[in-house]
VMD Tcl script that draws the C-alpha trace (Angstrom):
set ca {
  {84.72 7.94 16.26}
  {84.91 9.74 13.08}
  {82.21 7.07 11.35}
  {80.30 7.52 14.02}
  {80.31 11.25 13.78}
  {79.02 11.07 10.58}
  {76.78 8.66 10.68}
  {74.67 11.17 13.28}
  {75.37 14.26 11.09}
  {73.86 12.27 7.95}
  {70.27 11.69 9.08}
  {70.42 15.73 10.31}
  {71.30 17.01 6.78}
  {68.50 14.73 5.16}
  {66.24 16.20 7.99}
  {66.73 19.83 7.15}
  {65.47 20.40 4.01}
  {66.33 23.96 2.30}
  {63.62 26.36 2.07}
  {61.18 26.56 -2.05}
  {62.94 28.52 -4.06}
  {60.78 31.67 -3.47}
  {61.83 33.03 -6.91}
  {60.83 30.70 -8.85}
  {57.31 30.41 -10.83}
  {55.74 28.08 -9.39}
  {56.16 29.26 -5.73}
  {55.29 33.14 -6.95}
  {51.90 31.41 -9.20}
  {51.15 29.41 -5.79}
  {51.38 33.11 -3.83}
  {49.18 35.13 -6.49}
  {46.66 32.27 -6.91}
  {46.48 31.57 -2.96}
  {45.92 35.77 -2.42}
  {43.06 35.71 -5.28}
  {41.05 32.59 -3.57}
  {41.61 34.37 -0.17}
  {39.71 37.37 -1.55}
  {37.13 35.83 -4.02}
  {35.91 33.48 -1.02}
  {35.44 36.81 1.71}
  {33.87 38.50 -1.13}
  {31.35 35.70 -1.80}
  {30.55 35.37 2.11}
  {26.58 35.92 2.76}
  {27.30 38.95 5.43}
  {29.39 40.66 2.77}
  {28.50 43.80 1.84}
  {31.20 45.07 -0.53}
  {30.34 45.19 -4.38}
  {32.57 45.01 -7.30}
  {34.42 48.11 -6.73}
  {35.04 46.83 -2.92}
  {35.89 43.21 -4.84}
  {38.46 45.25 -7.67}
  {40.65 46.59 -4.95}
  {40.58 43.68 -2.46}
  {42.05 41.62 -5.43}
  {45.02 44.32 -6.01}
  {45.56 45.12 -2.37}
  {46.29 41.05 -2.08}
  {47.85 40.47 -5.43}
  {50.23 43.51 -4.48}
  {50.92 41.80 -0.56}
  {51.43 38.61 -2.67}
  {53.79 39.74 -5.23}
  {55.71 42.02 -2.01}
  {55.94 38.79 0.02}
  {57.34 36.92 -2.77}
  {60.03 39.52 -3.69}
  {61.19 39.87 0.26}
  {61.31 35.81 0.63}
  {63.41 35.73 -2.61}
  {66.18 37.98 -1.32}
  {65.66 36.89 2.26}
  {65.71 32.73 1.67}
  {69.96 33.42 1.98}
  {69.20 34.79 5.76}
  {66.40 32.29 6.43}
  {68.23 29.32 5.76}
  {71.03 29.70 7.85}
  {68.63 29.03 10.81}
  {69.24 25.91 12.43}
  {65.96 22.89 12.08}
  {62.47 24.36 11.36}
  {63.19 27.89 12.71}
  {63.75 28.35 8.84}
  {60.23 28.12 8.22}
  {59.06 29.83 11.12}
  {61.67 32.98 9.86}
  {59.68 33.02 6.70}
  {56.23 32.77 8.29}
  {57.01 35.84 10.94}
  {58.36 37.80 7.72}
  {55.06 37.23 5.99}
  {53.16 38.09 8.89}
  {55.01 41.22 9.07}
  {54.79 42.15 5.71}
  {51.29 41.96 5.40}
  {50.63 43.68 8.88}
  {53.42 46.56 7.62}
  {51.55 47.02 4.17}
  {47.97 47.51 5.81}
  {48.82 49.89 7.69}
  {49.98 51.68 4.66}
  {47.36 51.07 2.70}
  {45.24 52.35 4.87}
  {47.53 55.08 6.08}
  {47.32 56.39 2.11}
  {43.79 55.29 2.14}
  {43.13 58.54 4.88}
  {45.51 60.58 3.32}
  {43.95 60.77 -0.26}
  {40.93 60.55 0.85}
  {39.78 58.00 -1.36}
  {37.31 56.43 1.14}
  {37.94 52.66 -0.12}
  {38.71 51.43 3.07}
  {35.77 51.03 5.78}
  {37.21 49.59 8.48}
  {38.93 51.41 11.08}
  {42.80 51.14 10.66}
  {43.04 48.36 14.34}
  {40.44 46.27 12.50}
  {42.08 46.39 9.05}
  {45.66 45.46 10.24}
  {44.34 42.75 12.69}
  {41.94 40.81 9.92}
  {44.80 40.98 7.55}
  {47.11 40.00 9.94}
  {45.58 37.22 11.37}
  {44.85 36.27 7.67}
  {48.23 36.09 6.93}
  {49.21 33.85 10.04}
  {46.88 31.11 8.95}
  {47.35 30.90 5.12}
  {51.12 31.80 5.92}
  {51.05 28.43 8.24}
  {49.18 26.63 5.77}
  {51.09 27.50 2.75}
  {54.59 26.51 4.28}
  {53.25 23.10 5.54}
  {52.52 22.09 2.08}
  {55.81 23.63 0.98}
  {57.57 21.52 4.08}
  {55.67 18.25 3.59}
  {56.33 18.47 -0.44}
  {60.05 19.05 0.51}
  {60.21 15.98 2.23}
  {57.97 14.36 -0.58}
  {60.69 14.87 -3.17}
  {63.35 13.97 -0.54}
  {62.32 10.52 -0.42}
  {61.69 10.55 -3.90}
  {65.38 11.32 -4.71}
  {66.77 8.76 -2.44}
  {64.81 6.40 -3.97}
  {65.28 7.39 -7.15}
  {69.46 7.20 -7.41}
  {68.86 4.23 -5.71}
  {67.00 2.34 -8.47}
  {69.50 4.27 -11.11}
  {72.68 3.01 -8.91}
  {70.78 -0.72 -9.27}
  {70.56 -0.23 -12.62}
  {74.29 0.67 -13.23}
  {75.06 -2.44 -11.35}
  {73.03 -4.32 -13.27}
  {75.29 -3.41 -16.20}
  {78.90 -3.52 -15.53}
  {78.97 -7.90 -14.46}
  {77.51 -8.09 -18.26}
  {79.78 -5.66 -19.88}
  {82.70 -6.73 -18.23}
  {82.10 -10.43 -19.42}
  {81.59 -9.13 -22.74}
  {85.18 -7.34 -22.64}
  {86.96 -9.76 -21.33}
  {86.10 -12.15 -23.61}
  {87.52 -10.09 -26.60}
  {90.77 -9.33 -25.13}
  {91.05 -13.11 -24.30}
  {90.44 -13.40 -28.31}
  {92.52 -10.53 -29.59}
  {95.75 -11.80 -27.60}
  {96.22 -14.54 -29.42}
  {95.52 -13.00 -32.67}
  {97.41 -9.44 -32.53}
  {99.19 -8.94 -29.04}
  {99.99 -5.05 -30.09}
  {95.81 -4.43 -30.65}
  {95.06 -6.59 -27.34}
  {97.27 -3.88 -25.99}
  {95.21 -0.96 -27.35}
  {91.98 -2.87 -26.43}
  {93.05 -2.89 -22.91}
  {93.88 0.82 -22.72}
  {89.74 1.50 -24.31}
  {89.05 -0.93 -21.80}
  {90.19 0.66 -18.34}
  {88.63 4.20 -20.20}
  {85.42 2.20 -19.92}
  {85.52 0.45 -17.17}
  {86.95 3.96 -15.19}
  {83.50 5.49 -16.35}
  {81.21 2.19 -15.55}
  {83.18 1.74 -12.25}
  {84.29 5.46 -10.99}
  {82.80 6.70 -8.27}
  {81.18 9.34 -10.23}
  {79.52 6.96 -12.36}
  {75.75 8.03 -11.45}
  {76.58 11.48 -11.70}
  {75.85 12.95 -15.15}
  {78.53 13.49 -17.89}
  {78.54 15.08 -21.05}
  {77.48 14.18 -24.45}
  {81.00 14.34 -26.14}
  {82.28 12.30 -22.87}
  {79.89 9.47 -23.91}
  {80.51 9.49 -27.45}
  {84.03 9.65 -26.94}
  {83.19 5.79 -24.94}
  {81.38 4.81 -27.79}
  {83.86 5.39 -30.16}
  {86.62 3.30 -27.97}
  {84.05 0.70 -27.56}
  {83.55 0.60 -31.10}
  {87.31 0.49 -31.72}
  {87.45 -2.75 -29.60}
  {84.20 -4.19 -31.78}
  {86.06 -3.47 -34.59}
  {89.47 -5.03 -34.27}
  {86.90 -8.46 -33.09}
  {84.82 -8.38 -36.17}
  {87.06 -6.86 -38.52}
  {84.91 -5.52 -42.25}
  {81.75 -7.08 -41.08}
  {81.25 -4.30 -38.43}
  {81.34 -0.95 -40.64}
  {80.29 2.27 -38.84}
  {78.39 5.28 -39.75}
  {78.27 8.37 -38.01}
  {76.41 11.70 -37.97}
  {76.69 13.62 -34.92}
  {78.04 16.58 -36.24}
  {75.22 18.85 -34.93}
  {74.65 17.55 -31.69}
  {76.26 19.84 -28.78}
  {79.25 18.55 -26.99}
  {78.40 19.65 -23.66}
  {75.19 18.51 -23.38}
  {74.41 17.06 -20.10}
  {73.86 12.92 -20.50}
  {74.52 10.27 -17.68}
  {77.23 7.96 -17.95}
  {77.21 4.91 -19.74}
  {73.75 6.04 -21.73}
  {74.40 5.80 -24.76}
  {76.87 2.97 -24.98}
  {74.87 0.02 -23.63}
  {72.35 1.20 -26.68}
  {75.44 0.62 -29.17}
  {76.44 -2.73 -27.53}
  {73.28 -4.41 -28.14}
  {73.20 -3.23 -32.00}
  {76.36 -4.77 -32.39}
  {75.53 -7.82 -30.48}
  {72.21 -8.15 -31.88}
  {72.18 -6.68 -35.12}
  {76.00 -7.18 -36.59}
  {76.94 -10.33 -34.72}
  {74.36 -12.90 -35.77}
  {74.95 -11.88 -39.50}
  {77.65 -13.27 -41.69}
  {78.30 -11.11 -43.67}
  {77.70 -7.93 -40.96}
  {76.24 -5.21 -41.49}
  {76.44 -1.07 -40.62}
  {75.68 0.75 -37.14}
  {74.55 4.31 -37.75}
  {74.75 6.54 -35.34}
  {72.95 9.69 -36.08}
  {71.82 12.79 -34.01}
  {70.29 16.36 -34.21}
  {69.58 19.63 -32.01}
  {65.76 20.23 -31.88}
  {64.43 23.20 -30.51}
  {64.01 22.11 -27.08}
  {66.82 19.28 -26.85}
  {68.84 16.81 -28.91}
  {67.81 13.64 -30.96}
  {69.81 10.80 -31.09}
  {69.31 7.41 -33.18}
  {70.81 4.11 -33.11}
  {70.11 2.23 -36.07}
  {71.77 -1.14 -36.95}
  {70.21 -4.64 -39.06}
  {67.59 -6.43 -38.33}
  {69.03 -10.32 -38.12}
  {66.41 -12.81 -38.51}
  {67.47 -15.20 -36.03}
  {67.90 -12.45 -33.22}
  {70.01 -13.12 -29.97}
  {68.13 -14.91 -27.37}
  {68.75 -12.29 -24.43}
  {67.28 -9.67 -27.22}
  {66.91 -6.19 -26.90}
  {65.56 -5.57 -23.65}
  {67.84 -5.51 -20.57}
  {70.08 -2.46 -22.04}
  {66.96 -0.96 -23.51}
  {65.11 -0.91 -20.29}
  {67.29 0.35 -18.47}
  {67.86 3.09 -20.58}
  {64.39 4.03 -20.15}
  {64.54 4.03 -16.76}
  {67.39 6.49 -16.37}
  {66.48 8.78 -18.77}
  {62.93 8.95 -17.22}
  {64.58 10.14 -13.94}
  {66.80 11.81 -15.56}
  {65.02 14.18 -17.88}
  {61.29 13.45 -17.06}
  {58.01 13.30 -18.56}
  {59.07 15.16 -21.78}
  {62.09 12.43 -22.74}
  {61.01 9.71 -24.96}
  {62.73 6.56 -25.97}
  {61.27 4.58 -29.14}
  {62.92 1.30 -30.38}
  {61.38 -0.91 -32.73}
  {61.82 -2.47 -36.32}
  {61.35 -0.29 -39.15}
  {61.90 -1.94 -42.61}
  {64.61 -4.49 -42.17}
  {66.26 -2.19 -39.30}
  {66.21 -2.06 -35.31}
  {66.37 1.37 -34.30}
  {66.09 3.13 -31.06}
  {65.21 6.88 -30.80}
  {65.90 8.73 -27.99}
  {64.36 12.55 -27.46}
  {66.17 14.57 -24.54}
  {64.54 17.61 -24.05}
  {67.66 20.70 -22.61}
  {67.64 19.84 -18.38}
}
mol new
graphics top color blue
foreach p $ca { graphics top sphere $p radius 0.5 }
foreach p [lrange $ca 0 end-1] q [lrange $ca 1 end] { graphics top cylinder $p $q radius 0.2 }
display resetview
């Protein structure tokens, strides 16, 4: 009974989608932009007969209504969204309509009352064309916002889906890859086997956990690295040498599990491995203004593995395109005798 219960609550929650965040930018640039189209279009109409001065203070009567409405949704999206379904949007669409209906009235009530003459409609005429303005763009507006809500809700589910495939695809190849050097390193020094296994089930606890799509932090991931570089090193001994220089990235920097390490395993695998007489992995990083660099840099062999650099390097690609968006970059490519792979995460 329980399963069952939440099977049916599950589809609900996915249903009801919270309200745009009517503080943001985009949402207050949408409001302005909508107001100033509203009023540029009347005053282009054939039958209208209201110049530039009539055109100035249409544009701030609806800029001001705009920038109002925003304000009110902002501290009222709290209230709103504790309505059950769609009665959310239809809170915030009665609000607007009230708003705007509220500040003709006193517009036009301080219109009279300073005698300014700007206004020349009669007060009924004023408040119902505004009014009924309001209800249509108001419906209009918070269809797009609903049907873009459920837009990025599919978007999502499809996107940690791909991510979670991705993970998948990792941990069968990784946990080959560790098992065969603890197979290796118990025969040769029991008491490092040992040590190996403890890096191990910190690995595997990251690769496996339940968390493992969720995002980490930077000095969580290098702290992997490091142990899966310890377990590298006992296997290859002086022909794996490791140099790092991380000292200015930021510890807490947001990063998703298992990033960075997948990157390190493949220039150990590709570029230390096939050489006999190894070779050095450097692992260097920097804070730009808008994010962090990182590099992995290892030798170029010139018989490379067949499997390559591709699977881990794809797939790094993918996530941190989800992850980060269109501003992330990820370079890898040879460049003089070394592979290197670049990776630009602008701050989330």
């Amino acid at each position: 009974m329980r399963e069952s219960a939440t099977a049916t609550t599950a589809p609900a929650r996915a249903e009801h989608r919270p309200l745009p965040d009517f503080c943001s930018g985009p949402v207050i640039y949408a409001l302005l932009i909508i107001a100033a189209i509203t009023v540029t279009v009347m005053w282009l109409a054939p039958n209208n007969s209201h110049g530039w001065e009539g055109y100035s203070v249409g544009m701030l009567f609806a800029e001001w209504l705009a920038v109002v409405i925003g304000v009110a949704l902002c501290k009222l999206r709290p209230l709103f969204e504790r309505l059950p379904g769609h009665a959310s949007y239809a809170g915030v669409w009665m609000a607007m309509v009230a708003i705007v209906a509220a500040g003709s009235i006193l517009v036009h009530w301080l219109d009279g009352l300073m005698q300014m003459a700007l206004l020349r409609d009669t007060a009924v005429e004023f408040v119902r064309n505004n009014t009924v303005m309001a209800a249509l763009l108001g419906a209009l507006m918070l269809r797009y916002f609903y049907l873009l809500a459920q837009w990025q809700t599919r978007l999502e589910a499809v996107s940690k889906a791909q991510v979670a495939a991705l993970q998948a695809r990792i941990r069968p190849h990784f946990l080959f890859n560790s098992m065969n050097t603890v197979a290796a390193l118990v025969r040769v020094d029991p008491a490092a086997a040992e040590r190996t296994v403890e890096d191990l089930s910190e690995l595997f606890r990251a690769a496996l956990g339940e968390h493992a799509t969720q995002d980490g932090t930077l000095g969580e991931e290098l702290g992997l690295v490091d142990r899966y570089l310890d377990i590298e090193q006992l296997r290859l001994g002086e022909r794996l040498r490791v140099r790092r220089e991380l000292d200015e990235l930021p510890a807490d920097f947001p990063l998703p599990r298992l990033l960075l390490q997948p990157l390190v395993e493949n220039a150990v695998r590709h570029g230390i491995q096939p050489l006999r007489e190894g070779g050095e992995v450097i692992l260097r990083g920097a804070r730009g203004r808008d994010g962090i660099v990182i590099e992995i840099d290892n030798p170029l062999a010139s018989e490379p593995a067949p499997s390559g650099h591709g699977h881990g390097l794809d797939n790094v690609r993918r996530r941190v395109a989800y992850r980060y968006g269109p501003l992330a970059r990820v370079n890898a490519g040879p460049d003089g005798g070394r592979f290197i792979v670049r990776l630009q995460l602008p701050a989330p």
